[in-house]
KEDREN-525067 format. One line per field, with one value per residue: residue in three letters; x, y, z of N, C-alpha, C, O in turn; residue number from 1. Coordinates in nm, 3 decimals, always signed. Each point is the difference from the previous one (the first is absolute). Example, Ala and Ser with C-alpha at 12.3 -4.5 7.8 and 13.67 -1.06 7.14 Angstrom:
KEDREN-525067
res ALA|SER
n.X +1.319|-0.139
n.Y -0.569|+0.107
n.Z +0.780|-0.138
ca.X -0.089|+0.082
ca.Y +0.119|+0.119
ca.Z +0.000|+0.006
c.X +0.090|-0.077
c.Y +0.120|+0.109
c.Z +0.000|+0.073
o.X +0.104|+0.051
o.Y -0.002|+0.111
o.Z +0.066|+0.017
n 1|2
This chain:
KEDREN-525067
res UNK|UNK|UNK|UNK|UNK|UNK|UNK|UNK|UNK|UNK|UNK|UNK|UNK|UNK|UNK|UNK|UNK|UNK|UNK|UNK|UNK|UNK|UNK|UNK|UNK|UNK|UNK|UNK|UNK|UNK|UNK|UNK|UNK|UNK|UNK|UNK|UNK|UNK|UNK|UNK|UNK|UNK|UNK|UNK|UNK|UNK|UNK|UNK|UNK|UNK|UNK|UNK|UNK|UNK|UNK|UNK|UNK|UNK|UNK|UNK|UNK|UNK|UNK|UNK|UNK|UNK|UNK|UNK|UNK|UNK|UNK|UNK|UNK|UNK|UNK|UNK|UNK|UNK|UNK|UNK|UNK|UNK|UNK|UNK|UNK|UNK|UNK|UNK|UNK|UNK|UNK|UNK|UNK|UNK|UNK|UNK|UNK|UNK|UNK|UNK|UNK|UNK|UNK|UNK|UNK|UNK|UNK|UNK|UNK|UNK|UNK|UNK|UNK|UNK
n.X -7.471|-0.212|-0.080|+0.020|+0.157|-0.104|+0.139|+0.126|-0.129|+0.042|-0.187|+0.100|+0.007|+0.161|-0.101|+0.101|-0.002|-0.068|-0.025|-0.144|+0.035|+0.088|-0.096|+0.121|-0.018|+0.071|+0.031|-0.029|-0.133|+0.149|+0.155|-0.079|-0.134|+0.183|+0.110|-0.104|-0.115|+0.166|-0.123|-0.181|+0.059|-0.111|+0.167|-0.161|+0.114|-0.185|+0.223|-0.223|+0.208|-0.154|-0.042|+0.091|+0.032|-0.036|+0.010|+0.200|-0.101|-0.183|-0.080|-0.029|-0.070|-0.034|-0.183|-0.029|-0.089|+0.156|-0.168|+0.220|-0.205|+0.181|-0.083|+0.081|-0.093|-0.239|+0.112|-0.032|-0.151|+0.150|+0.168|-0.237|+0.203|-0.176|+0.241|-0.126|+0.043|+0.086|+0.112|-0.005|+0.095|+0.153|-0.063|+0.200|+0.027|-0.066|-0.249|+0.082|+0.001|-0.199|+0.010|-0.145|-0.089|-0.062|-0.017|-0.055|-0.022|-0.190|+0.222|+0.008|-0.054|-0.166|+0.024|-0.045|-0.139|+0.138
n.Y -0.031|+0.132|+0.026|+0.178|-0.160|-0.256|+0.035|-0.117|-0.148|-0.068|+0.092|+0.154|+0.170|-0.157|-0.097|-0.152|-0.062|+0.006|-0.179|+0.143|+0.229|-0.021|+0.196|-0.118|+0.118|+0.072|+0.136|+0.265|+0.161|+0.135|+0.159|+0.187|+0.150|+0.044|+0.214|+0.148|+0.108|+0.171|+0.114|+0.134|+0.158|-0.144|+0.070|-0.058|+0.136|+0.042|+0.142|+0.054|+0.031|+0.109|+0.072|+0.159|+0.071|+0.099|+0.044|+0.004|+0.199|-0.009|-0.088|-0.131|-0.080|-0.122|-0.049|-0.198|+0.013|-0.197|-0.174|-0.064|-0.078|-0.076|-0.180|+0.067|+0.117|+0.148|+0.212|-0.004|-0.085|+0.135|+0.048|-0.033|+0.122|+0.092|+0.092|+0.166|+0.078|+0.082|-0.068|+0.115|+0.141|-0.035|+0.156|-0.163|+0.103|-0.237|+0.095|-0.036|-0.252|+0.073|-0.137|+0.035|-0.165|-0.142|-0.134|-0.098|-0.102|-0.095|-0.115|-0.037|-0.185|+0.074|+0.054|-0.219|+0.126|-0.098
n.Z +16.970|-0.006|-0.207|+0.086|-0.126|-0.021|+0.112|-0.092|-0.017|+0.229|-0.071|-0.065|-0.150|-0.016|-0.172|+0.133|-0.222|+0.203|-0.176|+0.145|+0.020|+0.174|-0.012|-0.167|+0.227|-0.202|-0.122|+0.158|-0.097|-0.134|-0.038|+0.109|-0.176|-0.085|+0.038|-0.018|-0.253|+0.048|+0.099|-0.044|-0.146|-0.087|-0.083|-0.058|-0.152|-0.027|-0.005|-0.030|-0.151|+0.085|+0.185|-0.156|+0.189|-0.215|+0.226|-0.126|+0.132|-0.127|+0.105|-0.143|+0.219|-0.210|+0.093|-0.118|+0.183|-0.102|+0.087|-0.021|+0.114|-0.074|+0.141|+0.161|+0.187|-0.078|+0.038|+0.199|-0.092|-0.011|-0.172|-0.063|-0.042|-0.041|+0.057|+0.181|-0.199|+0.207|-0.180|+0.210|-0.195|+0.100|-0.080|-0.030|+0.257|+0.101|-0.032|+0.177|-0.036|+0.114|+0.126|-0.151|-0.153|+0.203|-0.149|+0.182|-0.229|+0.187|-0.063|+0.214|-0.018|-0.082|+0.227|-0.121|-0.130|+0.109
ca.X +0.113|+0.008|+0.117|-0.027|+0.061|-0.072|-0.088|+0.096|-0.069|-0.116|+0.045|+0.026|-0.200|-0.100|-0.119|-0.095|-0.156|-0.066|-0.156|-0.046|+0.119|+0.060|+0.164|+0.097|+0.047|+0.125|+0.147|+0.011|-0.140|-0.043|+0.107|-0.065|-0.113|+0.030|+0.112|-0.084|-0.074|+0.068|+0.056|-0.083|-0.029|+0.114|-0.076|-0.007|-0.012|+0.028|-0.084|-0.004|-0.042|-0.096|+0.028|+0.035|-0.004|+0.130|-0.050|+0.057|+0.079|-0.119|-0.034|-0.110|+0.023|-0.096|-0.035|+0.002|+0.150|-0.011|+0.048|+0.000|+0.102|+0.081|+0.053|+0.115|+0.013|-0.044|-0.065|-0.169|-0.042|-0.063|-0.058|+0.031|-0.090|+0.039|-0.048|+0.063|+0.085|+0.006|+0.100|+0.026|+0.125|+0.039|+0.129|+0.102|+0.070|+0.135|-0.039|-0.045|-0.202|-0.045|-0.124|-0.060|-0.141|-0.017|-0.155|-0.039|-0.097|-0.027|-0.050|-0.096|-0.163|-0.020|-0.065|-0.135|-0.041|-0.161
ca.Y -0.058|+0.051|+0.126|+0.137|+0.096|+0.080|+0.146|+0.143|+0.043|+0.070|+0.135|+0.016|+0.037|-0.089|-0.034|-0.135|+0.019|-0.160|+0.004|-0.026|-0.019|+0.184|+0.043|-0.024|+0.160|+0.034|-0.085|-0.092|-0.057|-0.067|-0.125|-0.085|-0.102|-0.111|-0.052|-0.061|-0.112|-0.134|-0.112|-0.132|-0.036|-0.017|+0.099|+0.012|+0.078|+0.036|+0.145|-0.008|+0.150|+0.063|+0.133|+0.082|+0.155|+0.112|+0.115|+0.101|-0.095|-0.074|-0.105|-0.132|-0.141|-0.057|-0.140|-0.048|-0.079|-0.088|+0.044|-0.099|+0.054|-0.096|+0.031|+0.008|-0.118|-0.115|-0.022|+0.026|+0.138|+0.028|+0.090|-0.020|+0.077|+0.128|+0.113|+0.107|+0.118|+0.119|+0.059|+0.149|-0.011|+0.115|+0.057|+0.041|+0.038|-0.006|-0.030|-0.154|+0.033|-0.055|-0.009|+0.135|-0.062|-0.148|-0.023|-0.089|-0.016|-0.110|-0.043|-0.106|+0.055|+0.052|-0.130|-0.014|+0.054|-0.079
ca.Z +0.071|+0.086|+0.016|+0.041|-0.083|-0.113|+0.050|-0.042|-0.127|+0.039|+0.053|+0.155|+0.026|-0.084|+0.062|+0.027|+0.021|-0.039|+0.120|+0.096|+0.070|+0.032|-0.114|-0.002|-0.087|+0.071|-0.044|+0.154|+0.072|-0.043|+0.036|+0.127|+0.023|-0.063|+0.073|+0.115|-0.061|-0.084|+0.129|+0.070|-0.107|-0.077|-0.098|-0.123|-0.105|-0.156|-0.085|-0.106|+0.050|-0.101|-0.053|+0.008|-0.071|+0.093|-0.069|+0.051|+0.126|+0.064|-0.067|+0.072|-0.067|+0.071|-0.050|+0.059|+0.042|+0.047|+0.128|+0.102|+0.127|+0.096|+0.054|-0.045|+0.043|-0.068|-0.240|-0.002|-0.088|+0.071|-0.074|-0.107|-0.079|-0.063|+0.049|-0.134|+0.057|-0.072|+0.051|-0.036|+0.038|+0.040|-0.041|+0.073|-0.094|-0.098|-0.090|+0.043|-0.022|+0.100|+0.059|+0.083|+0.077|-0.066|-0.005|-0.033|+0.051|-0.084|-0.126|+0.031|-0.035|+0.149|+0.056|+0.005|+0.131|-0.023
c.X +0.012|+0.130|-0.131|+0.043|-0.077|-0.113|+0.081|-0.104|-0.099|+0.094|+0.031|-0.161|-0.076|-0.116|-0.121|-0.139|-0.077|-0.105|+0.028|+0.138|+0.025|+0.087|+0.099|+0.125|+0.128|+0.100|+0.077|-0.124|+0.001|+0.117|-0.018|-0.099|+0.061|+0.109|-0.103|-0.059|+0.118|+0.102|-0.086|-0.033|+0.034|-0.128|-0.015|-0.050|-0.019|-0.118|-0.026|-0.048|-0.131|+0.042|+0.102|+0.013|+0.090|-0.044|+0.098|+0.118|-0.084|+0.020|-0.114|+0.040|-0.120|+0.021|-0.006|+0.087|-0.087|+0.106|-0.015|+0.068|-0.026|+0.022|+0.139|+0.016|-0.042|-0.039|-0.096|-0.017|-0.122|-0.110|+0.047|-0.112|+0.005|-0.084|+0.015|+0.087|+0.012|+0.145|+0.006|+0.136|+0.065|+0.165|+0.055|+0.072|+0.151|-0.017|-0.070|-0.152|+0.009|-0.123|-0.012|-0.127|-0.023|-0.152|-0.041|-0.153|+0.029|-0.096|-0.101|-0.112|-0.053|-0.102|-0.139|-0.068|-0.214|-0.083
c.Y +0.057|+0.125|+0.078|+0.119|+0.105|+0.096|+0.079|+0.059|+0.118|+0.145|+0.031|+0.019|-0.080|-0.026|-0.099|+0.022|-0.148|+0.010|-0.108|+0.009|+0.200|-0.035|+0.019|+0.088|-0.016|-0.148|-0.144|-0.138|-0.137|-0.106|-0.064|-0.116|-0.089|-0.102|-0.112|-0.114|-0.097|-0.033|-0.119|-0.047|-0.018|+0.097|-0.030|+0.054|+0.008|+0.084|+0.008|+0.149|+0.026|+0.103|+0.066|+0.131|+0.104|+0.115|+0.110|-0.138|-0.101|-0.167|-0.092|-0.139|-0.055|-0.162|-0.089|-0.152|-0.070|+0.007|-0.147|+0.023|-0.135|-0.012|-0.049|-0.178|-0.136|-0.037|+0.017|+0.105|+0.115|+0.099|-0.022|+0.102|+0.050|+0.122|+0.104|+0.087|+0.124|+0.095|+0.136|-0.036|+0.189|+0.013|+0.034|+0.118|-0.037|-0.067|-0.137|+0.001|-0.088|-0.013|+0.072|-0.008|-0.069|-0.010|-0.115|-0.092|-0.141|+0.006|-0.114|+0.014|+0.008|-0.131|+0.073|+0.022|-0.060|+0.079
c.Z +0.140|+0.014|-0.013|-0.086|-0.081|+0.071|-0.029|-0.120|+0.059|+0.021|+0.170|+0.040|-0.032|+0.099|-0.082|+0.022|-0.037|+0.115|+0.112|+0.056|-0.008|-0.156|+0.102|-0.009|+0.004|-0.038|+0.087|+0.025|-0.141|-0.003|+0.128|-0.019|-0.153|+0.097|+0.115|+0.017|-0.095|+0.138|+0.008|-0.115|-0.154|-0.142|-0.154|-0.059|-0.085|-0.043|-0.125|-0.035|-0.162|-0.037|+0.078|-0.031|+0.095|+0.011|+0.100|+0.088|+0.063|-0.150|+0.075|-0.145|+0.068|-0.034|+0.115|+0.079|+0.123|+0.129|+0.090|+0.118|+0.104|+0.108|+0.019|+0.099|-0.014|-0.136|+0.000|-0.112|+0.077|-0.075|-0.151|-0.070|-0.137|-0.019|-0.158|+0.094|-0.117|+0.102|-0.048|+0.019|-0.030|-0.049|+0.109|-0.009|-0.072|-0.106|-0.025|+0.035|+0.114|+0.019|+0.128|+0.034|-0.084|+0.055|-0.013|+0.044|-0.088|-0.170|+0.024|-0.045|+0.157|+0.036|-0.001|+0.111|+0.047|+0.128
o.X +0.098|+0.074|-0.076|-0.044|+0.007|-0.114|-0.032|+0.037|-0.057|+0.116|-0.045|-0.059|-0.118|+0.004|-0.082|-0.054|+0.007|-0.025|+0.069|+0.051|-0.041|+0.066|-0.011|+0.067|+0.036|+0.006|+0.031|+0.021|-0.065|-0.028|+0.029|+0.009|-0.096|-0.009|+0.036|+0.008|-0.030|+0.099|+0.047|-0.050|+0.089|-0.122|+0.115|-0.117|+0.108|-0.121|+0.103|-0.103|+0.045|+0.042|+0.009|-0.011|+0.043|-0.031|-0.057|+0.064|+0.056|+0.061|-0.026|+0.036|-0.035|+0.102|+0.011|+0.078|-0.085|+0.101|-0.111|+0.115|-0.100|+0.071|+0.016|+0.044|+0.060|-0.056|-0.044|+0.082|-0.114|-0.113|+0.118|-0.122|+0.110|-0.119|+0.048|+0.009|-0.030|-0.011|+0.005|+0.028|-0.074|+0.082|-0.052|+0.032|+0.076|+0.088|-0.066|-0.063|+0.097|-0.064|+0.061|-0.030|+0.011|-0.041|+0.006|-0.047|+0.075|-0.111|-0.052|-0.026|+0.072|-0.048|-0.034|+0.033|-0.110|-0.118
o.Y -0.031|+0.025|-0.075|+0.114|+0.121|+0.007|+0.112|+0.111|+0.077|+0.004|-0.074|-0.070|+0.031|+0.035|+0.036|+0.036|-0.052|+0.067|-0.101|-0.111|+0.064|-0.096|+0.056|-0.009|-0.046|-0.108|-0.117|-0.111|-0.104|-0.118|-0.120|-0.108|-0.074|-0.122|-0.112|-0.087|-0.107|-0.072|-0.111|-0.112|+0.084|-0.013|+0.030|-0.026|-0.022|-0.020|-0.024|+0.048|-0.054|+0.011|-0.042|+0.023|-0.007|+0.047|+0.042|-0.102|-0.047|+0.032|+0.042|-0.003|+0.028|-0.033|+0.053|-0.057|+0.044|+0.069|-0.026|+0.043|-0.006|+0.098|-0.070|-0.103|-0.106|-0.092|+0.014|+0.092|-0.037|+0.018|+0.005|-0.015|-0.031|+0.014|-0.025|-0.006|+0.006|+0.056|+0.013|-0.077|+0.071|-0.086|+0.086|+0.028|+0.074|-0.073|-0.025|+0.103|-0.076|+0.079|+0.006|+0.075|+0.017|+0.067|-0.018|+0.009|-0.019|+0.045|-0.034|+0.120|-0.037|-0.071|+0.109|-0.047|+0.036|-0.025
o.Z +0.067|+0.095|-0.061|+0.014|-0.022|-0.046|+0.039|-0.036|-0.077|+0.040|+0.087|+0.082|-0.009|+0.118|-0.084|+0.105|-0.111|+0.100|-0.015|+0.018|-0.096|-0.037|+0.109|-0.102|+0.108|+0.059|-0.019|+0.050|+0.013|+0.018|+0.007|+0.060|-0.016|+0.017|+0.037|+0.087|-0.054|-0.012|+0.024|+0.011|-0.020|+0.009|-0.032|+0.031|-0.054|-0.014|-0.063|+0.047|-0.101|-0.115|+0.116|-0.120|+0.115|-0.109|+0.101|-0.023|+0.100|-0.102|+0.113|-0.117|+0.114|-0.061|+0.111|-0.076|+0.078|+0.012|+0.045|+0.007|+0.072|+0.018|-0.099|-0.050|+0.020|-0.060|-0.114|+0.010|+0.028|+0.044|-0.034|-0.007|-0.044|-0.027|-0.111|+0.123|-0.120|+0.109|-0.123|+0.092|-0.067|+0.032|+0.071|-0.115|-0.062|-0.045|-0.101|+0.029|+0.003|-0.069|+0.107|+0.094|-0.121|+0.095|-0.122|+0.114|-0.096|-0.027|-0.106|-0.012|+0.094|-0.088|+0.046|+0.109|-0.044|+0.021
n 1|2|3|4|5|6|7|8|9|10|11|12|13|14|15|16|17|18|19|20|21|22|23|24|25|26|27|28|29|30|31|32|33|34|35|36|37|38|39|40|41|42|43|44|45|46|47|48|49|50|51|52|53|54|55|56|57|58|59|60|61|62|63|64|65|66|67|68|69|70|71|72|73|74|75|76|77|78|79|80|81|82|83|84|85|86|87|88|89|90|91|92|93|94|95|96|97|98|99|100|101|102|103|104|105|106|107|108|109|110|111|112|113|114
């Protein structure tokens, strides 16, 4: 809907790791680059989580999530994928779990190479 909200899930330290682009550092760096891409563009989602595990104050979630990205002026589709991920999430200290480094790469089979 173009709200920006849901980056509240990332830690203040969080950090964006995906290919062919700088990680992504910093809370700031990251409500800047969604706020940005859902001005010119409209987003769709859906996470499907495999596994989970806890170990202390550290947890990870992994699996994988589908991803449509729009542009907002002409409907054009601009990116239709699905990707994997792997969220490290981190114990708050007011007890609350965040994301704290996100990881992502394409679930695609990779292009044939002749």
């Amino acid at each position: 809907r173009g709200d920006p909200g849901f980056v509240d899930v990332f830690a203040k330290d969080a950090v964006i790791i995906a290919p062919s682009i700088p990680d992504i550092v910093g809370f700031g760096a990251i409500r800047a680059m969604y706020a940005d891409m859902l001005r010119r563009n409209s987003m769709m989602v859906h996470f499907s989580t495999e596994e989970v595990a806890v170990a202390g104050d550290l947890a990870y979630e992994h699996g994988t999530y589908t991803i449509q990205i729009s542009d907002r002026a002409s409907g054009k589709v601009l990116q239709n994928a699905k990707n994997k991920h792997v969220h490290i999430l981190k114990r708050q200290p007011d007890g609350s779990w965040k994301t704290w480094r996100l990881m992502v790469c394409s679930a695609e089979p990779a292009a044939a190479v002749h």
